[in-house]
DOPAVEX-636570 format. One line per 10 residues: number of its first residue (from 1); for each residue x, y, z of N, C-alpha, C. Coordinates in steps of 0.02 Angstrom, whole numbers, plus 50000, padded with zeros to 5 digits. Atoms other than C-alpha are relative to their C-alpha. Last residue first. Example, Ala and Ser with C-alpha at 12.3 -4.5 7.8 and 13.67 -1.06 7.14 Angstrom:
BEGIN
2) 49958 49941 49997 50684 49947 50357 49961 50055 50037; 50045 49941 50000 50615 49775 50390 50045 50060 50000
This chain:
BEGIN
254) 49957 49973 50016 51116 53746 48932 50033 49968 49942; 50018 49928 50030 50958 53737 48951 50057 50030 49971; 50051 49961 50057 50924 53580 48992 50004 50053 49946; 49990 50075 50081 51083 53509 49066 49944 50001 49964; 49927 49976 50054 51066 53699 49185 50013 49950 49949; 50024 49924 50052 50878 53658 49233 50065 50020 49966; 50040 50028 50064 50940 53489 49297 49984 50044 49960; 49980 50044 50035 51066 53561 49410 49999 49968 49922; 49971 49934 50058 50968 53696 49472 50034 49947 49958; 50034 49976 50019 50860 53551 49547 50024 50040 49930
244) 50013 50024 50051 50979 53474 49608 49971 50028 49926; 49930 49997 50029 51024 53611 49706 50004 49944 49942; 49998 49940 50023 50844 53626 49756 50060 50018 49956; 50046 49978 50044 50810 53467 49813 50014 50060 49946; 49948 49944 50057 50975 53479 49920 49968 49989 49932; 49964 49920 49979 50869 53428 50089 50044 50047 49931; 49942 49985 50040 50765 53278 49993 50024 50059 50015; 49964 49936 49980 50657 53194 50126 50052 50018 49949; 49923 50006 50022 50524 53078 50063 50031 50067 50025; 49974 50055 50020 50363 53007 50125 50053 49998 49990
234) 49921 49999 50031 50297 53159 50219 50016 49925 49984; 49990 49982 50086 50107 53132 50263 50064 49997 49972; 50058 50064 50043 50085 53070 50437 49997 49992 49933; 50056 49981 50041 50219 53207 50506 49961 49945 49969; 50045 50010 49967 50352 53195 50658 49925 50019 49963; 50010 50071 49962 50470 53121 50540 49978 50023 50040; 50027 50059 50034 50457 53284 50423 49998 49943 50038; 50112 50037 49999 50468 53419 50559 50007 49938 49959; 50008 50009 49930 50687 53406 50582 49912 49984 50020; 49996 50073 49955 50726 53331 50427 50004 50026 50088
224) 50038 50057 50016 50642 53480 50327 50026 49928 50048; 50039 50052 49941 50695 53604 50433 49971 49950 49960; 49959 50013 49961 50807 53693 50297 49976 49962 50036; 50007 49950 49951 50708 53645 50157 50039 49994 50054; 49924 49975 49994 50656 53499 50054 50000 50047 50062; 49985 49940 49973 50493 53378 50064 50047 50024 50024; 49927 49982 50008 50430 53252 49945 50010 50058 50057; 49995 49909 49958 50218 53191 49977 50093 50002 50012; 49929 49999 49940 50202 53059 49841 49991 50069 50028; 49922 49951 50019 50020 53079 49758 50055 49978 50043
214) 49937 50017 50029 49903 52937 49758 50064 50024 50008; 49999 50028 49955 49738 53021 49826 50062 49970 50011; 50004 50075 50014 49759 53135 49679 50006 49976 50085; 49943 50027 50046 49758 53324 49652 49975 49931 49992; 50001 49979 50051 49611 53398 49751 50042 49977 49934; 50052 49989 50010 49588 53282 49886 49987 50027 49928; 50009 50078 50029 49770 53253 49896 49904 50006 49978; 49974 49986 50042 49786 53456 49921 49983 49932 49949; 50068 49963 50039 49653 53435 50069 50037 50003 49942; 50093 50054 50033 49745 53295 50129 49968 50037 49971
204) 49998 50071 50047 49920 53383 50113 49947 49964 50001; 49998 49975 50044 49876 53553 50196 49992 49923 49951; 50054 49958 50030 49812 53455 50358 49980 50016 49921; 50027 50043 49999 49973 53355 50372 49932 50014 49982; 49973 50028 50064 50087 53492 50333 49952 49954 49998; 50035 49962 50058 49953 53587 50479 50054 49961 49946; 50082 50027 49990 49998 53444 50618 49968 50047 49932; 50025 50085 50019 50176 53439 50596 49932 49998 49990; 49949 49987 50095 50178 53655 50600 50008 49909 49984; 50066 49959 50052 50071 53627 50748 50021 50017 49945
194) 50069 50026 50037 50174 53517 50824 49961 50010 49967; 49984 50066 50022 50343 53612 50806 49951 49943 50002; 49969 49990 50058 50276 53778 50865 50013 49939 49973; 50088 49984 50040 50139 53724 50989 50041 50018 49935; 50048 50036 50023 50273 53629 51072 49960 50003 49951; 49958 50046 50079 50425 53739 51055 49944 49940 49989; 49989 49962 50066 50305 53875 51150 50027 49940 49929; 50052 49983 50027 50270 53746 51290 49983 50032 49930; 50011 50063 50009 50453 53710 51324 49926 49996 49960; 49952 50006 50052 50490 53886 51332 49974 49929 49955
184) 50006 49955 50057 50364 53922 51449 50011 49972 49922; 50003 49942 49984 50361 53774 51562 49979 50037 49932; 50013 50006 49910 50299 53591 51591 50039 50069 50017; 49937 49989 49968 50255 53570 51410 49998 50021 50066; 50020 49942 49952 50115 53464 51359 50060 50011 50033; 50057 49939 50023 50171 53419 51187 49980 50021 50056; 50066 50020 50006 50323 53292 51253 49953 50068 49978; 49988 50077 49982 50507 53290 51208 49905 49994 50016; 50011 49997 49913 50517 53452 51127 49975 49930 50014; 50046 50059 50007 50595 53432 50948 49971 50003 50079
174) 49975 50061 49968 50683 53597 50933 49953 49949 50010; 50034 50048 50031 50683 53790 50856 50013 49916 50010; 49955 50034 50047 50764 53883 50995 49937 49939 49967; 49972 50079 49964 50651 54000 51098 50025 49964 49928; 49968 50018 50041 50622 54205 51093 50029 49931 50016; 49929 49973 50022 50540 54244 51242 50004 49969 49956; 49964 50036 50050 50352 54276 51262 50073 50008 49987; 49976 50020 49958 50308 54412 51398 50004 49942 49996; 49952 49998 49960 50272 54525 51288 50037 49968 50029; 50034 50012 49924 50160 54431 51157 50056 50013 50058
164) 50055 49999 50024 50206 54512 50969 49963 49982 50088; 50011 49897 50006 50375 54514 50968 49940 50013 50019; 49965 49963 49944 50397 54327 51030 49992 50068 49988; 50038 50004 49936 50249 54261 50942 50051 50045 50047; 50096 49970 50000 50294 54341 50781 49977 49986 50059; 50003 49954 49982 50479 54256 50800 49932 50051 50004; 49984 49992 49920 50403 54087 50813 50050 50085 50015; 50051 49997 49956 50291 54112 50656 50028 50003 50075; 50047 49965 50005 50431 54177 50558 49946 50000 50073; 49971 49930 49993 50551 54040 50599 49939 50053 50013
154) 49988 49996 49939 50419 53920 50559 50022 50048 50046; 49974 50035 49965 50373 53975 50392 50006 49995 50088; 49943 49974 49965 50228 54089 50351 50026 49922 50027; 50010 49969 49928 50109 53988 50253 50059 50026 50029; 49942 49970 49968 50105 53961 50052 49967 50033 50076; 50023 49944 49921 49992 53853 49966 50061 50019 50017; 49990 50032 49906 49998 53759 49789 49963 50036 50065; 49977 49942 49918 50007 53788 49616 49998 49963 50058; 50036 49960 50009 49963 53683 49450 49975 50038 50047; 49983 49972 49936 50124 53613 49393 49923 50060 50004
144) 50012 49938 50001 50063 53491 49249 50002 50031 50075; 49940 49956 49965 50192 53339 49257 49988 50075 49973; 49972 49979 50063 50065 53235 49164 50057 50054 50017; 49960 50049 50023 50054 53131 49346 50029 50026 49947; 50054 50055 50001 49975 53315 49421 50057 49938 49972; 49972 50011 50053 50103 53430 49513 49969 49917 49985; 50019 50047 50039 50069 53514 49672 49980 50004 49934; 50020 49998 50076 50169 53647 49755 49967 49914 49985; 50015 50063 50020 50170 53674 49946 49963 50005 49934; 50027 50002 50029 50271 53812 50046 49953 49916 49955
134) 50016 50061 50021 50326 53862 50207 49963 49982 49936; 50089 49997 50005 50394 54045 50213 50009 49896 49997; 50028 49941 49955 50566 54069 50272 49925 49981 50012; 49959 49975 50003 50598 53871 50217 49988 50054 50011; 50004 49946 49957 50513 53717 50231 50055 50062 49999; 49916 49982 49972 50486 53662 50074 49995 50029 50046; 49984 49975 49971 50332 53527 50025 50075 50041 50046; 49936 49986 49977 50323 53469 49861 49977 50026 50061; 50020 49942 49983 50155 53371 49802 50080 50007 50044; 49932 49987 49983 50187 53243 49674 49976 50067 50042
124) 50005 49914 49968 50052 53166 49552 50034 49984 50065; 50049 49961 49966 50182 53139 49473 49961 49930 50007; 50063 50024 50048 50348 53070 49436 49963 50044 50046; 50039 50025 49979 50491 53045 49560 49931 49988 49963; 49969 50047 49950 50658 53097 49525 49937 49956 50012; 49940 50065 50043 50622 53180 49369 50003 49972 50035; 50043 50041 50036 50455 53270 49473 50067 49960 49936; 50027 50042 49988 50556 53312 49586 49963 49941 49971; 49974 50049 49982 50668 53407 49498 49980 49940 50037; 49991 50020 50034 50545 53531 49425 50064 49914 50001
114) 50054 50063 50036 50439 53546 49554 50062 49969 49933; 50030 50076 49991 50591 53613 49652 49953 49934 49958; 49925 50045 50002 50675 53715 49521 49954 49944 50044; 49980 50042 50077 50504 53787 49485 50049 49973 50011; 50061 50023 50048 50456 53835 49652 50026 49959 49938; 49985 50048 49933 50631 53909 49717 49972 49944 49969; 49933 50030 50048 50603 54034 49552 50014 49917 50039; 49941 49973 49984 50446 54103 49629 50054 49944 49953; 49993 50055 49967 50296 54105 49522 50070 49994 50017; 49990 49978 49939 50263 54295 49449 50024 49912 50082
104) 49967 49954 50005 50282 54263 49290 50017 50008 50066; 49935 50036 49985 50181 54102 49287 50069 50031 49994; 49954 49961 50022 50009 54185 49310 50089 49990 50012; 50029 49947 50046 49868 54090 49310 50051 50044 49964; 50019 49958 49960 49968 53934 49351 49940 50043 49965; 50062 49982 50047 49985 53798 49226 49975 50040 50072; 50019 49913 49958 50159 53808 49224 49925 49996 49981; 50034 49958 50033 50231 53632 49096 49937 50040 50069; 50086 50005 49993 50362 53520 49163 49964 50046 49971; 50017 50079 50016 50517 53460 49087 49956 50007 50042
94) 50007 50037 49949 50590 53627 49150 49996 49901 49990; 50026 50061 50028 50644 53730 48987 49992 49960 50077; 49946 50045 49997 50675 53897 49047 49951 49937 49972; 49990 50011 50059 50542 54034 49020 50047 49928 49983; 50074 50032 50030 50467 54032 49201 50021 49976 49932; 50050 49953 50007 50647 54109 49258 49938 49951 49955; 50058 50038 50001 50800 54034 49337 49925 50042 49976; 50010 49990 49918 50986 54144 49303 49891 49959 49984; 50066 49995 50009 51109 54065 49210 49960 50022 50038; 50054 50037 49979 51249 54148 49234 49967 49967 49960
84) 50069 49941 50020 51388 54243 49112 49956 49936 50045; 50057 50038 50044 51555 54168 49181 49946 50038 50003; 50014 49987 50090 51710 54246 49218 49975 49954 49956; 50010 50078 50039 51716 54169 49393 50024 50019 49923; 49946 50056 49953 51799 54346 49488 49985 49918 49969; 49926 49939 49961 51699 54508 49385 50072 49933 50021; 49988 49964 50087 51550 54407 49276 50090 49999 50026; 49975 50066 50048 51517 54295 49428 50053 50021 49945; 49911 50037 49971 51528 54436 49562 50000 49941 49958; 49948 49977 50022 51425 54530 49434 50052 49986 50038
74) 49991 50028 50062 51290 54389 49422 50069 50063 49995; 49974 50080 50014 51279 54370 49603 50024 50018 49919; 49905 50016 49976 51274 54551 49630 50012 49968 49984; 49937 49992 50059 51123 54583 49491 50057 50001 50054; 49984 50010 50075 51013 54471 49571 50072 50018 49979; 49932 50021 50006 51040 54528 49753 50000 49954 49926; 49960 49944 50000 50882 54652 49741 50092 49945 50006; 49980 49959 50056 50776 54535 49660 50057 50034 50008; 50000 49926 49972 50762 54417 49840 50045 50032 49941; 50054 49964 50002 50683 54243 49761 50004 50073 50048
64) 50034 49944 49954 50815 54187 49683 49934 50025 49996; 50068 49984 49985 50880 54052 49568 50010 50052 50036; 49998 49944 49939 51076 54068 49496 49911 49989 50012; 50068 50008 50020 51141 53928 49377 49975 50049 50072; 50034 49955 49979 51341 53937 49329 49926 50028 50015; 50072 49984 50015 51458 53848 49226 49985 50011 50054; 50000 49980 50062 51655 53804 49211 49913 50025 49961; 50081 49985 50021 51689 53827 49376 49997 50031 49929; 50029 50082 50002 51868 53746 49404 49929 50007 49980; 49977 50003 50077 51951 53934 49368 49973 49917 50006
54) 50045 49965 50037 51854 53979 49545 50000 49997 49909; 49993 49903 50033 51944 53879 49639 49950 49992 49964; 50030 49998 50084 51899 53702 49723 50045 50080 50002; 49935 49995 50047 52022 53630 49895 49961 49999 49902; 50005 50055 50046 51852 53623 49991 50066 49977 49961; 49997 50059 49953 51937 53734 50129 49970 49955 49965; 49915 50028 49976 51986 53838 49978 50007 49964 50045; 49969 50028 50038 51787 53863 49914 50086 49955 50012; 50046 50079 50022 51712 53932 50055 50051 49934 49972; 49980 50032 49950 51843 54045 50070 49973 49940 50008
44) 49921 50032 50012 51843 54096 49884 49996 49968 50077; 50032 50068 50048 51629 54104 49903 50073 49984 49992; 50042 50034 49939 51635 54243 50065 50030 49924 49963; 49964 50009 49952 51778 54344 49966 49990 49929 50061; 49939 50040 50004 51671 54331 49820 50054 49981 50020; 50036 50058 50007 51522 54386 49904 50025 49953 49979; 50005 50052 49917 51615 54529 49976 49983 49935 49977; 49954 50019 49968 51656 54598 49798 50004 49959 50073; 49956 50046 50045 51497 54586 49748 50088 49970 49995; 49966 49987 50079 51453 54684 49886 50017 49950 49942
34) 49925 50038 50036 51347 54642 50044 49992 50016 49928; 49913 49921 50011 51212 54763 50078 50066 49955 49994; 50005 49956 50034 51073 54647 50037 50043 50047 49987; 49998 49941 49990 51110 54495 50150 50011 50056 49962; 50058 49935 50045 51048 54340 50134 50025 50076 50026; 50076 49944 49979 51157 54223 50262 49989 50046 49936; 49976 49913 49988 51278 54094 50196 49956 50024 50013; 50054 49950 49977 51237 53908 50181 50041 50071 50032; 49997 49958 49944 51356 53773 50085 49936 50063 50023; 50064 49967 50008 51374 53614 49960 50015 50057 50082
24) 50018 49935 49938 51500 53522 49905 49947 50033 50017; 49925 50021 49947 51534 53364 49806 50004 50030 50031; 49977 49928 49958 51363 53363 49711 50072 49987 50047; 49986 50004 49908 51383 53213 49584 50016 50081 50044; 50058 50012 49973 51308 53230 49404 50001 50014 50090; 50041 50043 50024 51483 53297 49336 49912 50005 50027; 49920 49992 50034 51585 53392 49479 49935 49939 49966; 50007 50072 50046 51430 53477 49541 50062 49989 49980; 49983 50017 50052 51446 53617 49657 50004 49945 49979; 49993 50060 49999 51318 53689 49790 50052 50003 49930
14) 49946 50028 50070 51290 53837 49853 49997 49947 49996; 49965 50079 49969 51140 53883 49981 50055 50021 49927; 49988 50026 50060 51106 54079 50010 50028 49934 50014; 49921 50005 50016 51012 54099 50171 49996 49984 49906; 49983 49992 49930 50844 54190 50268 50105 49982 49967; 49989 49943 49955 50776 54265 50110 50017 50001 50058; 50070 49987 49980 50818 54130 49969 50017 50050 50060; 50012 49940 49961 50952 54149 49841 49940 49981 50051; 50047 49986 49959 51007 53968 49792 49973 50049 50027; 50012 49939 49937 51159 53963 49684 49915 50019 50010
4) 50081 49990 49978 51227 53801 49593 49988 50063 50051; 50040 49981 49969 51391 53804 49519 49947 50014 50000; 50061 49939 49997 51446 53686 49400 50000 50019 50079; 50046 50001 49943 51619 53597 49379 49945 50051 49992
């Protein structure tokens, strides 16, 4: 079996492969002061209501985009899996080709996505993930990755309003039944959840403009199946994009 590991800065996802087929998959919170020992306490429990162990993982593929829990993951692998990672980096073999400026610094998330999409789907291919941050990579038909945009995710933007305008409360991310809301709350989840439909829709014509008129619009992420069907652009929803993703980069590389 492989494990797949997801670092991003709100959760870690897992996922394991038995073969091609994911058979599990899970979300943990990001948290910096957890131990390597904790993490493998978090990942055996996980694991035992699946009925997997840890002697069933016979490989290992780690993205991230928060540095500082790098080296846990790989020494609660080393310490309790006793496996050496893989861990995701510009150098890997993708089956696409980085034509950033600077493809050192391109997050890890990024490349696993484009890079699985574009097997699943071809170019030109524009990813949208919703996830802390919102992001959007496009990727010409020759499956050259040649950047994107990045906007504060949702999250984000709806805590920012509540800190930020006193007498703003903190409201649950949700489909509000009509755009003019008939209180606070209601109002807030409007302008949040339309206006985050209404700018994917935005970003993606001006991106199609630049890329191809053609392109598929893909889009992962935790909220992806909650905005994508109220969006003009989204064609495809792939929530474990990413886990795939690592997937493919590990029967590459490994």
């Amino acid at each position: 079996m492989l494990l797949t590991i997801d670092i991003g800065n709100t959760n870690v996802v897992l996922g394991v492969f038995d073969r091609e087929r994911l058979i599990e998959n899970w979300r943990v919170g990001t948290n910096t002061q957890i131990t390597p020992d904790e993490y493998a306490m978090i990942f055996k429990d996980l694991f035992g209501f699946a009925g997997i162990e840890f002697k069933q993982i016979h490989g290992m593929i780690i993205s991230t985009v928060v540095p500082p829990l790098l080296p846990v993951m790989v020494e609660m692998s080393r310490k309790y899996i006793r496996i050496e990672p893989m861990v995701v980096t510009h150098e890997l073999k993708t089956g696409i080709t980085i034509r950033t400026d600077n493809p050192k610094e391109m997050g890890a998330d990024r490349i696993v996505n484009a890079a699985a999409a574009y097997k699943l789907y071809g170019g030109p291919l524009i990813i949208v993930d919703f996830g802390t941050a919102t992001t959007f990579c496009a990727i010409t038909k020759n499956g050259d990755y040649l950047g994107g945009a990045i906007c504060p995710g949702m999250k984000i933007s709806a805590e920012a309003l509540f800190q930020r305008a006193s007498k703003l409360p903190r409201v649950e991310l949700v489909r509000p039944a009509t755009v003019i809301g008939a209180d606070t709350i209601s109002a807030m989840q409007a302008g949040i959840f339309y206006g985050y439909a209404g700018l994917v829709d935005g970003i993606v014509e001006r991106v199609k403009k630049e890329l191809s008129p053609d392109a598929r619009v893909v889009a992962t992420g935790g909220l992806a199946e909650l905005v994508a069907p109220e969006t003009k652009s989204i064609q495809e929803i792939k929530p474990q994009l990413t886990l795939e993703g690592l997937h493919l980069l590990f029967d590459l590389n490994h």
